[in-house]
Every structure is written in C-alpha cells, then in structure tokens.
C-alpha positions as CSV (number, residue, x, y, z in Angstrom):
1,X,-8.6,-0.1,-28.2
2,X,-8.3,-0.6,-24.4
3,X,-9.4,-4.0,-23.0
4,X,-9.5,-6.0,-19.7
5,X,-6.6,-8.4,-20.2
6,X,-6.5,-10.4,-17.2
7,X,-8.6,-10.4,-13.5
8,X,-7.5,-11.5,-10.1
9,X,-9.1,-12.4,-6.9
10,X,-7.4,-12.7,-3.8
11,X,-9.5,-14.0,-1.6
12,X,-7.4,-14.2,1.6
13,X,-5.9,-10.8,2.2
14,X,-1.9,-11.5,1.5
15,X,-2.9,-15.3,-0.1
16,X,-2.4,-16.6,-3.2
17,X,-3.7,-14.7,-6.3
18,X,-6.7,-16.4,-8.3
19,X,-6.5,-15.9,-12.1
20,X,-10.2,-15.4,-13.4
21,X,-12.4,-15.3,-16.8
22,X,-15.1,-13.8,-15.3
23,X,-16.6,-12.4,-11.7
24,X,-19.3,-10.2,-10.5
25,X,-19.0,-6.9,-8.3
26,X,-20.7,-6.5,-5.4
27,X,-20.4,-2.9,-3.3
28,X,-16.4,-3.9,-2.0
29,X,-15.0,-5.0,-5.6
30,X,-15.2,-8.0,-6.9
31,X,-17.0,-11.2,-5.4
32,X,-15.1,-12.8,-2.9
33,X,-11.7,-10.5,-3.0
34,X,-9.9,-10.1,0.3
35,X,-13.0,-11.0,2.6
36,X,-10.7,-13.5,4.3
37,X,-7.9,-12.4,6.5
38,X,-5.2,-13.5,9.1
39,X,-5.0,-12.3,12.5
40,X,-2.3,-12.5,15.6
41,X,-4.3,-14.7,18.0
42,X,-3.1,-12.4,20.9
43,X,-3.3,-8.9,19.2
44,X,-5.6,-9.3,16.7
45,X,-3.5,-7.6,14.5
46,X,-3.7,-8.4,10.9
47,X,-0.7,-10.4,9.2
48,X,0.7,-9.8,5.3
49,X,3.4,-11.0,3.6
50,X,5.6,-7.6,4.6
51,X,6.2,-9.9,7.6
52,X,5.2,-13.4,7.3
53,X,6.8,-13.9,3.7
54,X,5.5,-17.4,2.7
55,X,1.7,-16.6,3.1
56,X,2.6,-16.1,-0.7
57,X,2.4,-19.7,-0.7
58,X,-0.8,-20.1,1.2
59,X,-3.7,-21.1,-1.4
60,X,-7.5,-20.2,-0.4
61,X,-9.6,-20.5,-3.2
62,X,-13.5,-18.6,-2.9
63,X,-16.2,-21.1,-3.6
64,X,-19.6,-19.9,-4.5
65,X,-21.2,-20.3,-1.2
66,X,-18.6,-17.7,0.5
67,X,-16.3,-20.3,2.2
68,X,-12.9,-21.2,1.7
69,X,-10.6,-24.2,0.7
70,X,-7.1,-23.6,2.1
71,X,-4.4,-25.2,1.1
72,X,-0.6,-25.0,0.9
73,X,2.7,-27.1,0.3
74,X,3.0,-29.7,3.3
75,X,-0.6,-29.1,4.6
76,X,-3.5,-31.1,3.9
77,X,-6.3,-29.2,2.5
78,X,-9.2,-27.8,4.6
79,X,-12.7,-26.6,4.0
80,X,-13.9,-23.4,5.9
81,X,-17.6,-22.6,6.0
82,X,-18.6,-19.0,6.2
83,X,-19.0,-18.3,9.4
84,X,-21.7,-16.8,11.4
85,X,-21.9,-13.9,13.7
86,X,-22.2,-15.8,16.6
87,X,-18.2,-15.6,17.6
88,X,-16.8,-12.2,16.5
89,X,-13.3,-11.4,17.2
90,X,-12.1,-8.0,17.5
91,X,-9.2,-7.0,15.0
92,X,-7.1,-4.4,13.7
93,X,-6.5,-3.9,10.2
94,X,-4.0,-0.5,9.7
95,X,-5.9,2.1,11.8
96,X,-9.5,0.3,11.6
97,X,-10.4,-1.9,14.8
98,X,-13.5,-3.8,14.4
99,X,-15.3,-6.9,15.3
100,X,-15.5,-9.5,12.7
101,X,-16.7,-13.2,12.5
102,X,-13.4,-15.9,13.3
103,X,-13.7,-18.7,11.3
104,X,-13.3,-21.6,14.3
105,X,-10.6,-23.3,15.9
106,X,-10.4,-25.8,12.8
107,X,-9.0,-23.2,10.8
108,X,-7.0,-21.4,13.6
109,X,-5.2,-24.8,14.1
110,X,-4.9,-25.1,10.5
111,X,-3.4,-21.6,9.7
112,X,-1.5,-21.6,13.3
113,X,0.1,-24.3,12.0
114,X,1.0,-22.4,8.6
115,X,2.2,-19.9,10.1
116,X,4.3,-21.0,13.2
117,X,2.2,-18.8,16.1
118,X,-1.1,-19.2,17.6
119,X,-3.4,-17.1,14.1
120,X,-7.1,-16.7,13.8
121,X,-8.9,-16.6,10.6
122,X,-11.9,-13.9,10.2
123,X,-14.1,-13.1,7.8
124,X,-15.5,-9.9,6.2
125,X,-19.7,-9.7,5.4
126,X,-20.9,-7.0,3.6
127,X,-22.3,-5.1,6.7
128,X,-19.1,-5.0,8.6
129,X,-17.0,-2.9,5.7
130,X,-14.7,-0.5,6.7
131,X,-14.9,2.9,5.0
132,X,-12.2,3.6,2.8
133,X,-9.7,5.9,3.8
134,X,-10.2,9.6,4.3
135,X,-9.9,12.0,2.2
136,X,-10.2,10.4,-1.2
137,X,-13.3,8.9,-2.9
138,X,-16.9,9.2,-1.6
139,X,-18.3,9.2,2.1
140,X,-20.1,6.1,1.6
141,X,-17.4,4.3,-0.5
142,X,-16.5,1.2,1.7
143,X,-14.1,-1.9,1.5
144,X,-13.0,-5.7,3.0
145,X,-10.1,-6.4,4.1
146,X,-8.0,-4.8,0.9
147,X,-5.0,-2.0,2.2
148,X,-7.6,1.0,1.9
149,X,-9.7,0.8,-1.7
150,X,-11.7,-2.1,-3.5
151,X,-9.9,-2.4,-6.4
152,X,-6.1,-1.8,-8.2
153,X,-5.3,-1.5,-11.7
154,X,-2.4,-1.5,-13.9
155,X,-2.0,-0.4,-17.1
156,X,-0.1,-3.8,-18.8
157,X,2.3,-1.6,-20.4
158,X,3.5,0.2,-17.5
159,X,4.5,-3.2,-16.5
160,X,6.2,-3.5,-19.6
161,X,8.0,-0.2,-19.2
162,X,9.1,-1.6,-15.7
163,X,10.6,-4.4,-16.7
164,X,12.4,-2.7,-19.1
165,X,14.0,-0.5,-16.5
166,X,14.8,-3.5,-14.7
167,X,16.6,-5.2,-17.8
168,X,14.5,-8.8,-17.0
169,X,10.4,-10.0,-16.7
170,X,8.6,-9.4,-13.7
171,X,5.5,-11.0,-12.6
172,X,2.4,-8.7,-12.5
173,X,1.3,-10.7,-9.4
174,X,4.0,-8.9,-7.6
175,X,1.4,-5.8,-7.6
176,X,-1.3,-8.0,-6.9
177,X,-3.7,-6.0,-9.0
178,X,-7.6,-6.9,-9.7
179,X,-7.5,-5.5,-13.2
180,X,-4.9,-5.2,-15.7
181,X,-5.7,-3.3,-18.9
182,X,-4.1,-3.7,-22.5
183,X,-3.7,-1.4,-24.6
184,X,-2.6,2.3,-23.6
185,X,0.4,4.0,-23.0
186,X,2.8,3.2,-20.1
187,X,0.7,5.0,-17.1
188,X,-1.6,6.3,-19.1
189,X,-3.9,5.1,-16.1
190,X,-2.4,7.7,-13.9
191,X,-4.4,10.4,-15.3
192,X,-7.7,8.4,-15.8
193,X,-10.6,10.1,-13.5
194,X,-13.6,7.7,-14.5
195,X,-13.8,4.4,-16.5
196,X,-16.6,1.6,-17.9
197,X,-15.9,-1.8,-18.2
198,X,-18.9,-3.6,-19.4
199,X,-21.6,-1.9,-18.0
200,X,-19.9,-0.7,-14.6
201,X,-18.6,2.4,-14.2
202,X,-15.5,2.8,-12.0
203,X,-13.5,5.9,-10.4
204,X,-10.3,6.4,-10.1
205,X,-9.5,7.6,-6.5
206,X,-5.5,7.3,-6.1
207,X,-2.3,6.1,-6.8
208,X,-0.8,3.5,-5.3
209,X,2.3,3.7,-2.9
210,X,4.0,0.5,-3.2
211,X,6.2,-1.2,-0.7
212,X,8.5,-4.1,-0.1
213,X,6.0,-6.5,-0.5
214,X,6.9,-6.2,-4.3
215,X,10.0,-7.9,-3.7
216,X,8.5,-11.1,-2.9
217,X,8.6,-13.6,-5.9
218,X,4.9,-15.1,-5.8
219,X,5.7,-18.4,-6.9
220,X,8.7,-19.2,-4.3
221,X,7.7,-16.8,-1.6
222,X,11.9,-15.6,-1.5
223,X,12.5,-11.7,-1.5
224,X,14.2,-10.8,-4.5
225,X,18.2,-9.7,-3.1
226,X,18.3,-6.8,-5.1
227,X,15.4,-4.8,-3.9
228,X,13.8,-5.4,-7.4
229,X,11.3,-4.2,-8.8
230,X,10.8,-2.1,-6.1
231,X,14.4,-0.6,-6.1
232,X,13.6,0.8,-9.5
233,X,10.3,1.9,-9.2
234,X,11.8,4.0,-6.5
235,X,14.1,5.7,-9.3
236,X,11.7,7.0,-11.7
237,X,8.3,6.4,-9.8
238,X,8.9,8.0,-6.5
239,X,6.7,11.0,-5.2
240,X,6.1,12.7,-1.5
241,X,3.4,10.0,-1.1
242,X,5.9,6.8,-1.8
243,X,6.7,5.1,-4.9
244,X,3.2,4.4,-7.1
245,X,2.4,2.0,-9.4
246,X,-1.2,1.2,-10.3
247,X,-4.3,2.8,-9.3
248,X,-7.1,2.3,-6.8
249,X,-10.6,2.0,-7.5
250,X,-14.0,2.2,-6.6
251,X,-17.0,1.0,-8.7
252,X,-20.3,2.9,-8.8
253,X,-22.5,-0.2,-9.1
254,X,-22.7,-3.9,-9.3
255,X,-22.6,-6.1,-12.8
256,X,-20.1,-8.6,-14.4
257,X,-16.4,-8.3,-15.3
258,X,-14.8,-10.5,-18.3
259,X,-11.6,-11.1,-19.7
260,X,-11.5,-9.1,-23.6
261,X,-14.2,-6.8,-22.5
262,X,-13.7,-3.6,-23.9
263,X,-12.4,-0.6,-21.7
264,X,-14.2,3.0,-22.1
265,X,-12.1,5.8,-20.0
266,X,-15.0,8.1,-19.5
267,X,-12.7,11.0,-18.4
C-alpha cells in the first residue's frame, strides 16, 4: 500500500524546509510554499542557495494570514505582513521577469543583513503566477516562485536506494521535496502518469534535473566535500536532460493533504 509519508512547505524559495501533518492546495501547490522569495536589490535577480549557501539556515515560517516570521542564528526574529500591491518590484526568476509586491524596507534591512548585500523580499499572490515552463503540463498550469512546477515528489525508497549507493544516510531535505511517498519500488514514481491523494488528483509532468544545491547539508548549511549525493546520482541517474531524482507535479484541484493518507497511482 502506497502512502504520504511526510509533507514539506518551503515557504521562502531556498529557506528552511517546514515539516507538516497536514496542508491545503490551492491552484500553485500547497498553501503557502515558495510564495516568498529573495531578490538582488540592484538586479532584481532572484537568489538560492546554489550561490548564497547559508540561506539554508534562514527560517520563515507561513502563518495563516499569508505573512511571514523570519528568523535565523544571530538575528532577532521579524514579522512580515503580506504585502499589498501598492510597491511592486520588478524581478527575474530563471527566464520569467515580472512585477511582484516587495515586502518593505523592514525586511530588506533585515534580509540585507542576512545576507551581506543590499536584498529585497517579494511576495507571490495568486494572480501574479508565472506559467510553468513550456512544453510540459497544461497551458493554464501555473506556479510561485518554485524552479518551474508546483510540486516534487520522491518515492522514500529511491532515497533509500541512494543512500545505499552512497554507503551512508542522506537527508531527504537535500531534495527539498513537497511529498514523499512510502511504499513502492525505488523510482517506481518515474513511470507514474496520474495519482490521488485524498481526494486530489495530481499529474505527473517531469523528472527532475538535480544540481549542486544537493550538496548542501540542510542543518549546517556546509557543501558536502565529496560532491555527495549528487556525485552519485550522476553515476547511475544521469540522462541528456541532467541527473533526475524525484518528480514534478501539478494538481488538478484544490482539497487537503495528510500525513498516512493513502496514495492511488491512477495510471
């Protein structure tokens, strides 16, 4: 029997990961995942952890009314509101360049001081999504700030099967998935088309090409010296398109995700 075994929100795009019971869709994924996102002040170019490593140790937890609470090692803690759309701030996110609500000069001082350069914090509301990118999914498939698609899963034993190639554990927050699933084969995921979790249906669009970003130990922020795990994904995981691991999603409709609900793979 296939189950969701764990759920993750990242609410700041390249932030801490937020371990959940429960969450509720909305059209871009689940509730509150990467709608927050940092921005060179200058550029407006969009900032990760493939260069600003310790933004693995900046915390910004969701709260219900949209806004966040940002906090890290050495920094006070700060509230954001959700801003309005009376200051929007052009960015650039990969080949998207939009205008998006910044979150104030409160929280640029707050994440410019995190990060060591003058940094904006925008937001992402529902009627600014980006489409996702062409030439997979649906015309009218849409997302936040994620890479390129709403949701990532991984299969818990291809994990497994990782690690076992690696000869140690590895965190399943170096993948940064939304869903992890229990109970199939090591990437048995890769040939799933369609799946229902609950009363959601979801589709499964494309692999996903992982990076060096993996290599970046979640609870320290230090990149791993050996390359891992992404030096051995690259063995046995490596196509034309990059090295995969996990799938992206998009869900066809709005409902409730829990930890232990069972997993249907329509086809």
């Amino acid at each position: 029997m296939l189950r969701l075994s764990a759920l993750y929100r990242f609410p700041l795009k390249s932030g801490k990961g937020e371990p959940l019971q429960q969450i509720g869709l909305d059209k871009l994924g689940l509730q509150g995942d990467r709608r927050w996102m940092l921005v060179d002040e200058a550029s407006g170019r969009f900032l990760t952890q493939r260069a600003v490593a310790k933004m693995s140790q900046l915390s910004a937890l969701w709260n219900s009314m949209g806004g966040l609470t940002l906090s890290s090692p050495g920094h006070a803690p700060l509230e954001v509101a959700l801003p309005g759309d009376e200051d929007l701030r052009g960015v650039t996110i990969w080949r998207d360049t939009l205008r998006v609500p910044d979150a104030g000069d409160a929280a640029a001082a707050w994440v410019s001081a995190f990060i060591g350069k003058p940094t904006r914090l925008v937001h992402m509301p529902l009627e600014r999504a980006r489409s996702t990118d062409s030439g997979y999914g649906q015309d009218h498939d849409q997302v936040g700030f994620a890479d390129g698609y709403p949701l990532l899963l991984i299969g818990q034993a291809s994990l497994d099967d990782l690690c076992a190639h690696i000869g140690r554990p590895m965190e399943m927050l170096r993948f940064r998935p939304n869903l992890v699933i229990e109970g199939a084969e090591a990437f048995a995921e890769d040939g799933w088309k369609r799946l229902r979790i609950g009363d959601v249906e979801f589709r499964v669009v494309k692999p996903c090409s992982r990076c060096i970003l993996t290599t970046i130990d979640p609870q320290t922020g230090e990149r791993s010296p050996d390359r891992e795990p992404f030096a051995t994904l690259e063995t046995y995981r490596k196509t034309e398109k990059g090295a995969m691991f996990g799938q992206n999603l998009v869900n066809d409709g709005i409902g409730r995700l829990e930890v232990g609900m069972p997993v249907t793979v329509l086809e």
